[in-house]
C-alpha positions as MATLAB code, in Angstrom:
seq = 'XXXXXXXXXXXXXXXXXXXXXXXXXXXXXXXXXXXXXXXXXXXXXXXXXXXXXXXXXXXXXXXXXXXXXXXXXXXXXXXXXXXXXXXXXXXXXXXXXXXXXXXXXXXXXXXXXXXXXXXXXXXXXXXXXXXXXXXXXXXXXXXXXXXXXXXXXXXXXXXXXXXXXXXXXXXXXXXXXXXXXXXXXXXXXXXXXXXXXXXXXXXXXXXXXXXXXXXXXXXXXXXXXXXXXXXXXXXXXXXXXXXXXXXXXXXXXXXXXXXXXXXXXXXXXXXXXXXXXXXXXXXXXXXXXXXXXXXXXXXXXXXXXXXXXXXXXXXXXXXXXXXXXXXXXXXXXXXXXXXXXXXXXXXXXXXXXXXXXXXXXXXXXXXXXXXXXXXXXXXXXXXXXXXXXX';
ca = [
       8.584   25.410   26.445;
       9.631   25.107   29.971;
       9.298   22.201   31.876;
      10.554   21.152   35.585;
      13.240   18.090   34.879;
      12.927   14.957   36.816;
      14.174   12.067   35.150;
      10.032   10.543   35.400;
       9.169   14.049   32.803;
      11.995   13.193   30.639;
      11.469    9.956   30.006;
       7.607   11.000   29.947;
       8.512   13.067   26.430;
       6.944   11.886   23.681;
       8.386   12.234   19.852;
       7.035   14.666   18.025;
       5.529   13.769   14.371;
       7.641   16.304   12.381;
      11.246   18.346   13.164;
      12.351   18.579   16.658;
      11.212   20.135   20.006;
      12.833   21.639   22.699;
      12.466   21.926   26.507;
      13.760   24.310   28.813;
      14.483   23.110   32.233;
      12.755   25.378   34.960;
      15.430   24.850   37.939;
      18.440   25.785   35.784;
      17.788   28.230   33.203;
      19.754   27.867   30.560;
      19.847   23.730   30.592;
      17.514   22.296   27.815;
      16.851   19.205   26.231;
      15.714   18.796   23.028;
      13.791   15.783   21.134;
      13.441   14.573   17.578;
      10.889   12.134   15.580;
      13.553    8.975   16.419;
      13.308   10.185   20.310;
      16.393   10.690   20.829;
      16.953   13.207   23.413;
      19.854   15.270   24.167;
      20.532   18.018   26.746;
      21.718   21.295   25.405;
      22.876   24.724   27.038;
      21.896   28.182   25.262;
      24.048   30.977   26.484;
      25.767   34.060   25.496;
      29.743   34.348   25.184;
      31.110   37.676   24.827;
      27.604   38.422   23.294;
      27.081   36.187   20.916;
      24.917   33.365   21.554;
      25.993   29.702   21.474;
      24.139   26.550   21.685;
      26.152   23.532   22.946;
      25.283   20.011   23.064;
      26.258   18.015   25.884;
      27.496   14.125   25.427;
      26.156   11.597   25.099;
      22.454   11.713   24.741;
      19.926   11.205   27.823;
      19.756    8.876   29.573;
      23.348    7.939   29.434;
      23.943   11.413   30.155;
      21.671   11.606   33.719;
      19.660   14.110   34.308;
      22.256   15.185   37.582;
      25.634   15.458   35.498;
      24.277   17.076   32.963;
      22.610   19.922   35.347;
      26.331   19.893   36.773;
      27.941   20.402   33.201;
      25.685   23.133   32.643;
      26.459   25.634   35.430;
      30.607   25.058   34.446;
      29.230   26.157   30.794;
      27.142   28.827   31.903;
      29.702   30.336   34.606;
      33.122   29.864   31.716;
      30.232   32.058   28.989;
      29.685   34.715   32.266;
      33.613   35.282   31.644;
      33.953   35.252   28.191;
      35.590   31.691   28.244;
      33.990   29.276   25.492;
      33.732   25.001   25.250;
      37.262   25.316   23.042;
      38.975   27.168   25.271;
      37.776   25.129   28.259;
      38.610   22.103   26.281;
      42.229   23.523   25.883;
      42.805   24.638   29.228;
      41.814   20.709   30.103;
      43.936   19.049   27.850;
      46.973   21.366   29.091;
      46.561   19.587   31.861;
      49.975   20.062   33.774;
      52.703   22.906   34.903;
      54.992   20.523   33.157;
      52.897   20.182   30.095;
      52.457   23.845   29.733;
      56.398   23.576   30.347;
      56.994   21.686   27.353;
      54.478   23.570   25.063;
      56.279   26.653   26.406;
      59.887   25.731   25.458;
      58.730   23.948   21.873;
      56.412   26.988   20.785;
      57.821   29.913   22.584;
      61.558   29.486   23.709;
      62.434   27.199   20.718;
      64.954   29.651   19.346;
      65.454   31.337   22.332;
      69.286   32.147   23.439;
      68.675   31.316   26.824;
      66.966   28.113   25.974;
      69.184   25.539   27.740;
      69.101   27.683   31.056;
      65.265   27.992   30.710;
      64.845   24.262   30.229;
      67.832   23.336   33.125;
      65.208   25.624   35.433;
      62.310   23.901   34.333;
      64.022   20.606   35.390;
      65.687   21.386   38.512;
      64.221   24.298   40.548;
      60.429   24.336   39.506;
      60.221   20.457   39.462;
      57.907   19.961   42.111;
      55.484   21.700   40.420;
      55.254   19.403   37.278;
      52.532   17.081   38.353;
      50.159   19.706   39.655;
      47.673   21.501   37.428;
      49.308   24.575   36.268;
      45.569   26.346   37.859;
      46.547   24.830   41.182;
      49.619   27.371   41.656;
      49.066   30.332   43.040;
      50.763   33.729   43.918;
      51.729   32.022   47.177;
      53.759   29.323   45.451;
      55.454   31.386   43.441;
      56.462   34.140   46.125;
      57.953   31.233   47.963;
      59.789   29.498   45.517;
      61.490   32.817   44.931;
      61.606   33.252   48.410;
      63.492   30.068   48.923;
      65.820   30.492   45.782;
      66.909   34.650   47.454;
      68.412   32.673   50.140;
      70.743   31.416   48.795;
      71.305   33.309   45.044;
      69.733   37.007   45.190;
      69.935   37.550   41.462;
      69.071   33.926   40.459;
      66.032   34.019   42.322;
      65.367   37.260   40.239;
      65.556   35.013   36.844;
      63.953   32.072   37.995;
      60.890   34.823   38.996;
      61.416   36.056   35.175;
      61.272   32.591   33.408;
      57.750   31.828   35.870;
      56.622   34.584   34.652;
      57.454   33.997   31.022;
      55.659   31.037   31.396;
      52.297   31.586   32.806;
      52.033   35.123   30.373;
      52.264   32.938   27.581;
      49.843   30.611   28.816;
      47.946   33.425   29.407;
      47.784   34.523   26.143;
      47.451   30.547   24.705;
      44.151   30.987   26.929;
      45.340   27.920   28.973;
      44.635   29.691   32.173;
      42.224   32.937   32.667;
      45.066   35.454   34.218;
      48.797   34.821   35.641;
      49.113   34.582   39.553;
      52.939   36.142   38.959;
      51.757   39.118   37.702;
      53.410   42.236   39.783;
      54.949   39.816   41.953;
      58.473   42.240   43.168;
      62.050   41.232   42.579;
      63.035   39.909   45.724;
      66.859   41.208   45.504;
      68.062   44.598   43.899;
      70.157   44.586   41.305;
      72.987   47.190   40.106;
      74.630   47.456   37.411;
      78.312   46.127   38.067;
      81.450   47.318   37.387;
      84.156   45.185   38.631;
      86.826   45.220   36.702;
      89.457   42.313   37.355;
      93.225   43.665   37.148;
      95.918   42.746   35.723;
      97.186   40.743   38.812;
      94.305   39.176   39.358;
      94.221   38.376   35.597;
      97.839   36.843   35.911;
      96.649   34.673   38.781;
      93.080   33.498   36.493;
      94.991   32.531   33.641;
      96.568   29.365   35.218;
      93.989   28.310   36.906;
      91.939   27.889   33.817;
      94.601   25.813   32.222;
      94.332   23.448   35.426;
      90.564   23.425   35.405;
      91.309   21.421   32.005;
      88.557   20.982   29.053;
      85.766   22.004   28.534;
      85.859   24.820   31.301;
      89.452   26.191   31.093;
      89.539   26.919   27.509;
      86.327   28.119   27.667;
      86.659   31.066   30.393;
      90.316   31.827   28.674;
      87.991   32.188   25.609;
      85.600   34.670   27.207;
      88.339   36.915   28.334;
      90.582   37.096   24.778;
      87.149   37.233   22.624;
      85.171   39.280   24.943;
      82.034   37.952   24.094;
      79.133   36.765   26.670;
      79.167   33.445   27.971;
      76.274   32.302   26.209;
      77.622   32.971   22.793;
      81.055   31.566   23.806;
      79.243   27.997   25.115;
      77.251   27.572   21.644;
      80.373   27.939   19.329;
      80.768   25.455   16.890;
      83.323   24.553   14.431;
      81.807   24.890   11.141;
      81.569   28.875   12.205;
      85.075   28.980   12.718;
      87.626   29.992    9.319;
      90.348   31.924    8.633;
      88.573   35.081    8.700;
      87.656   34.660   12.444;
      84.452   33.022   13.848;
      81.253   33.807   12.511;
      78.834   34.660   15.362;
      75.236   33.457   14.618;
      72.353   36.076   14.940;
      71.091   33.409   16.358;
      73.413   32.822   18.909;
      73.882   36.892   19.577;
      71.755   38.790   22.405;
      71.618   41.442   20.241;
      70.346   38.951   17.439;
      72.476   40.693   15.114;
      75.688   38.506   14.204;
      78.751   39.350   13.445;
      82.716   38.422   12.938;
      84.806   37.798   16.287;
      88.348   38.062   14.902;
      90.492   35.636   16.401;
      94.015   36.538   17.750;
      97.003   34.010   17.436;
      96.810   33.267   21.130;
      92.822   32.458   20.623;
      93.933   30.135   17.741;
      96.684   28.418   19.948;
      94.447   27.732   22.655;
      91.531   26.298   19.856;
      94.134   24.139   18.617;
      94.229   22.523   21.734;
      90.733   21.904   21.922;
      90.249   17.842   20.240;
      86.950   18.242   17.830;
      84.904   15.659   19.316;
      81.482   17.207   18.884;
      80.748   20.090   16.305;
      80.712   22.235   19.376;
      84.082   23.524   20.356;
      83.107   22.998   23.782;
      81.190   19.815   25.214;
      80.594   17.879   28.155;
      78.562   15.025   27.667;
      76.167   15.815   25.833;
      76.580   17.218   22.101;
      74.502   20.600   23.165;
      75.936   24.025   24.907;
      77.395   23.766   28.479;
      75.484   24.108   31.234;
      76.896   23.979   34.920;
      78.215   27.262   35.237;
      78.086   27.510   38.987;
      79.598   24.940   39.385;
      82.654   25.318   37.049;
      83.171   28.596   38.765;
      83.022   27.487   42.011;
      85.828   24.907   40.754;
      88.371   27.630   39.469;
      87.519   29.661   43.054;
      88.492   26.195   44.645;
      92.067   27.031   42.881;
      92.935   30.317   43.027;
      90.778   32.946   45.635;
      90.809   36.958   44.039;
      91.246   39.526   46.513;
      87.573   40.345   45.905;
      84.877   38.174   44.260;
      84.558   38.407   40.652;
      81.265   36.767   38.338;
      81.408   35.037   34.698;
      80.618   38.359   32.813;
      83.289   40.993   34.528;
      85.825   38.673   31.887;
      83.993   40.414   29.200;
      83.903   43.966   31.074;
      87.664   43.265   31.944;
      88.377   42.616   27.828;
      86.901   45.994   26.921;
      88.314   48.197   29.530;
      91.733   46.740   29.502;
      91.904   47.369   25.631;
      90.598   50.855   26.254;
      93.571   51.373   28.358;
      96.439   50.031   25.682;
      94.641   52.266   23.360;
      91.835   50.657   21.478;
      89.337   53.200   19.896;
      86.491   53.254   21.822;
      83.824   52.725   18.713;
      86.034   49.419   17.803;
      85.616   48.076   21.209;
      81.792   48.770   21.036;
      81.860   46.596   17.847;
      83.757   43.883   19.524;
      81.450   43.445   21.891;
      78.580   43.625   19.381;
      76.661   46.034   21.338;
      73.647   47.110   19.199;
      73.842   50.141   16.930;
      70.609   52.565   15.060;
      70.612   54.820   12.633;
      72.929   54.202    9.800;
      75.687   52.515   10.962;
      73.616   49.331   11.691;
      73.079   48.875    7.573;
      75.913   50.421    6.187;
      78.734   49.775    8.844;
      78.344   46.225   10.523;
      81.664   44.932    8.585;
      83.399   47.895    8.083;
      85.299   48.025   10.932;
      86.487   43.965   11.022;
      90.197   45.428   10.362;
      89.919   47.314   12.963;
      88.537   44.821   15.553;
      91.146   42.026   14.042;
      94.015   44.798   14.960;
      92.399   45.371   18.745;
      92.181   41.365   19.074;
      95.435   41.035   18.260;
      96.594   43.955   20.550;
      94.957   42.729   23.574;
      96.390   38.869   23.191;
      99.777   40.658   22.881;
      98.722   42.165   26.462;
      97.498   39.168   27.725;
     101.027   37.127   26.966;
     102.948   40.118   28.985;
     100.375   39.423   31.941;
     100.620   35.952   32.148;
     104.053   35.446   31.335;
     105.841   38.656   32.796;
     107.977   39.117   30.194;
     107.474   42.277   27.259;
     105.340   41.493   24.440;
     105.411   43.065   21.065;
     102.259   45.063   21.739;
     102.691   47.443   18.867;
      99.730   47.007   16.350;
      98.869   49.651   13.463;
      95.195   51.017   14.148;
      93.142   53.085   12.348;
      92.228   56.086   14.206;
      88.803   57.124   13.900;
      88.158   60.940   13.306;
];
């Protein structure tokens, strides 16, 4: 039955002698309160969510629940069920609390396994810190456009990945139903990318190669890594020793963009420059922390500090360099695809993932032999027996 609420009705209502009776209030449809034969009294809503309807008590019972909260709890109820959005999730969204809790939910459930994982984390830490205290519901489209904004000024293309990872973040908690819909939805690129093709030559290889010897470990090694294995950065940073035998080193599908792993063959002058390296961590390369390297920017900006190219030159032309110098001393062109692990279809990614390891050992080898007549000047026994392929 309907009745007008004032606190002076509600504590008016008397027990009833058998089961329970309810009261609807007749300012706030929806809002009841209903009474047993203890008199106890509790307020209740009675509302529809996504069509099916749902009666939920509200805590504690009256009177420590007055009369004015509880008309307050109600219309939140009632408006969440008008979009679909029920006491669990509300309760979930609540208890997410935080951009950086979402963060940390984010990482642990979603990016756990992720390749990328240390730069996504590094991110989360550095350039979207200022947001960790504020209620991930708080930021908005404008926040985010000017983070990015901010970031373009001074790294086009990072401010392109730091806009990917955001949005990464709020589409998952999106579909965790922690918020109702993502603010960085559509939100443009704010630099153009192309697809590059600088190629470093072999001068400006000969003029590299030292300074990554005087950039010392962990760095050195590591870039004169990248250009004998050709293999990205990523994978390079996460090698361990325990993947490393005499057949080569075992690349982890885990470790692999192309989450497909596979043998990297390694050439005498990749073994001379690993037996350099002192195992102090199981990762081949470490700073101070037994995890991949991070600071990339900054090691880079250390080697340009040493030697300045004629024209600038990024991380991943190394691995661009690799595959079209071999190319030019010869190297089949469906080895060098395999060296670089690109992904294959069809049958060859079953039936011919190790077939060509001979092959890719014989190319490794080759392009070392190059390397020595680059950085030394002198000739270099560059003759290799490879399989042609037909």
């Amino acid at each position: 039955m309907a009745l007008k609420f004032t606190d002076k009705t509600l504590r008016g209502l008397n027990p009833p002698a058998t089961g329970q009776v309810d009261y609807w209030d007749e300012l706030l449809p929806g809002l009841g309160i209903r009474i047993g034969t203890t008199g106890k009294k509790s307020f209740f809503v009675g509302t529809r969510i996504s069509g099916h309807y749902r009666r939920i008590t509200l805590k504690p019972p009256y009177p420590h629940l007055e009369l004015a909260e509880a008309r307050k709890q109600a219309r939140a109820i009632i408006a969440d069920a008008h979009a679909g959005i029920g006491p669990e999730v509300r309760k979930k969204r609540s208890e997410a609390g935080t951009f950086k809790a979402v963060c940390d939910a984010f990482m642990t459930d979603y990016a756990k396994n992720h390749r990328t994982k240390s730069e996504m984390q590094r991110k989360i830490d550095v350039e979207l810190a200022d947001w960790h205290d504020r209620q991930i519901t708080e930021i908005t489209r404008a926040d985010i456009k000017e983070k990015v904004r901010l970031k373009a000024r001074e790294a086009g293309v990072s401010a392109n990945r730091l806009l990917g990872l955001i949005g990464k973040i709020f589409a998952w908690a999106l579909d965790e139903e922690i918020i109702d819909a993502s603010p960085a939805l559509r939100i443009k690129q704010p630099t153009e990318e192309f697809e590059r093709d600088r190629v470093l030559s072999l001068d400006e290889i000969k003029l590299l190669w030292p300074a990554f010897e005087q950039t010392g470990y962990p760095w050195g090694p590591l870039y004169q890594m990248l250009l004998l294995t050709a293999q990205r950065r990523g994978e390079v940073a996460s090698m361990k020793w325990s993947q490393i035998n005499n057949d080569g080193w075992r690349l982890p599908a885990a470790n692999a963009k192309t989450k497909t792993g596979h043998l990297v063959p390694l050439s005498s002058l990749a073994r001379e420059i690993l037996g350099g390296i002192p195992q102090i961590s199981e990762y081949v390369f470490r700073a101070h922390v037994d995890a991949p390297l991070q600071g990339w920017s900054l090691a880079k900006r250390r080697i340009d500090k040493i030697v300045t190219l004629p024209e600038p030159w990024h991380t991943h032309d190394l691995r661009r360099s690799a595959a079209t110098h071999m190319r030019s001393i010869g190297v089949d062109r469906l080895v060098v695809s395999k060296v670089l692990n690109h992904a294959e279809g069809g049958i060859t990614k079953v039936y011919d993932r190790w077939s060509a390891d001979p092959e890719k050992m014989a190319a490794m080898e080759r392009w070392a032999n190059r390397l020595r007549e680059i950085i030394s000047g002198a000739a270099g026994d560059n003759v290799v027996q490879m399989r042609t392929s037909s």
